[in-house]
C-alpha positions, 0 to 999 in steps of 0.5 A, spaced: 823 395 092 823 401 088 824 404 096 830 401 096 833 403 090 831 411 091 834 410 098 841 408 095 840 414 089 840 419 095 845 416 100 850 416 094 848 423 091 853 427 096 859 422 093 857 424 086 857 430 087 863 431 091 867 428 084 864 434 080 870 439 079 868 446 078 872 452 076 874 457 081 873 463 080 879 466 082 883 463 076 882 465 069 877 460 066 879 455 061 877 458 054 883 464 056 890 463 054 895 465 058 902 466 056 906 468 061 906 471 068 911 473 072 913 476 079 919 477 082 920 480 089 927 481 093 928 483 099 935 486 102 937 490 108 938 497 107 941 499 114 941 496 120 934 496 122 930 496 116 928 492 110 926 494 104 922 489 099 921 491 091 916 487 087 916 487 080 910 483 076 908 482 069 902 478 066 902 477 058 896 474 055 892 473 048 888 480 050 895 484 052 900 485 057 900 488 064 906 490 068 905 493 075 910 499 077 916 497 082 914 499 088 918 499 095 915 498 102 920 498 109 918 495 115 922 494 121 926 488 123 932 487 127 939 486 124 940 480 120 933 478 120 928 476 115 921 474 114 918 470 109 910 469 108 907 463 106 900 465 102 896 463 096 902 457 095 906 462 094 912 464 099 913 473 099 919 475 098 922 470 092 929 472 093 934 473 100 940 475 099 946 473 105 952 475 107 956 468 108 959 467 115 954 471 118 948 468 123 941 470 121 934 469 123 928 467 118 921 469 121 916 465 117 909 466 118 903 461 114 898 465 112 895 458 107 890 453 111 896 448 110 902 446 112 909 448 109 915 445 109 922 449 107 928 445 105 935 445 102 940 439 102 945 443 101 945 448 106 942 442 111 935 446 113 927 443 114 924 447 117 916 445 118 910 452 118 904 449 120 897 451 118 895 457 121 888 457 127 885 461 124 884 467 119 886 472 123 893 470 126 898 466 121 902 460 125 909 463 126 916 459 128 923 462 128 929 460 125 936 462 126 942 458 122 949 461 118 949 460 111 958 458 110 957 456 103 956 461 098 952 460 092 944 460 090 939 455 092 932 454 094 928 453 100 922 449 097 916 446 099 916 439 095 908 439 096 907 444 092 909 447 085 913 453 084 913 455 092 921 456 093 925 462 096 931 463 092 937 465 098 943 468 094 949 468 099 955 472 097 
């Protein structure tokens, strides 16, 4: 009888486990307070053929504040395209600013091991990213539209919290 009772004890040993939550160690560990963090990067096109994106973050805790210095990278794309990279939950760059009337085209590439999915209402766009295959080469889809409405809106995934681009039409 106590066979039984050992045997039933290690079948449901994995499912016990598997409840258990361990902290990651890529997050802050719960005893450290955060107070704020944030990062803003914003791409604009600064000829025809290039991009420029600048990327300002500052992290401010109980032991200090850190802010990293602007820094600006240029990577070449064709006229009115754009990329937006979906890594870490997190969409690169967090700003697009458009001219209205003017056909653009949106590069996307997913970098995280799971879908994502772009939407705004107003501007009528879902655009669905899938998962990458593997580690090497993100899944990467194109997208084209024409921005008429002139404003700021978010392209967000709904999935996950606070993965949006901000799209400024002027």
């Amino acid at each position: 009888m106590e066979k039984k009772y050992l045997t039933l004890a290690l079948a449901l040993l994995p499912l016990i486990f598997s409840a258990c939550t361990f902290e990651d160690p890529n997050q802050p560990s719960p005893t450290y307070s955060r107070k704020t963090t944030s990062t803003r990067t914003t791409l604009t096109p600064s000829s025809t053929s290039t991009l420029t994106v600048s990327s300002t973050s500052t992290i401010s805790s109980n032991t200090g504040s850190t802010t990293s210095t602007e820094s600006t990278t240029t990577s070449t794309l064709g006229e009115n395209t754009y990329k937006i990279i979906a890594q870490d939950n997190k969409f690169t760059p967090e700003e697009l600013r458009l001219s209205a009337g003017e056909e653009v085209r949106i590069i996307l590439e997913n970098w995280d091991p799971k879908s994502h999915t772009l939407m705004n209402e107003e501007l009528k766009i879902n655009w669905h990213l899938p998962y990458r295959l593997d580690k090497s080469t993100p899944s990467t889809r194109n997208q084209s539209f024409n921005p008429t409405i002139k404003g700021s809106f978010y392209l967000e995934d709904k999935n996950v919290n606070d993965m949006y681009v901000k799209l400024v039409v002027e």
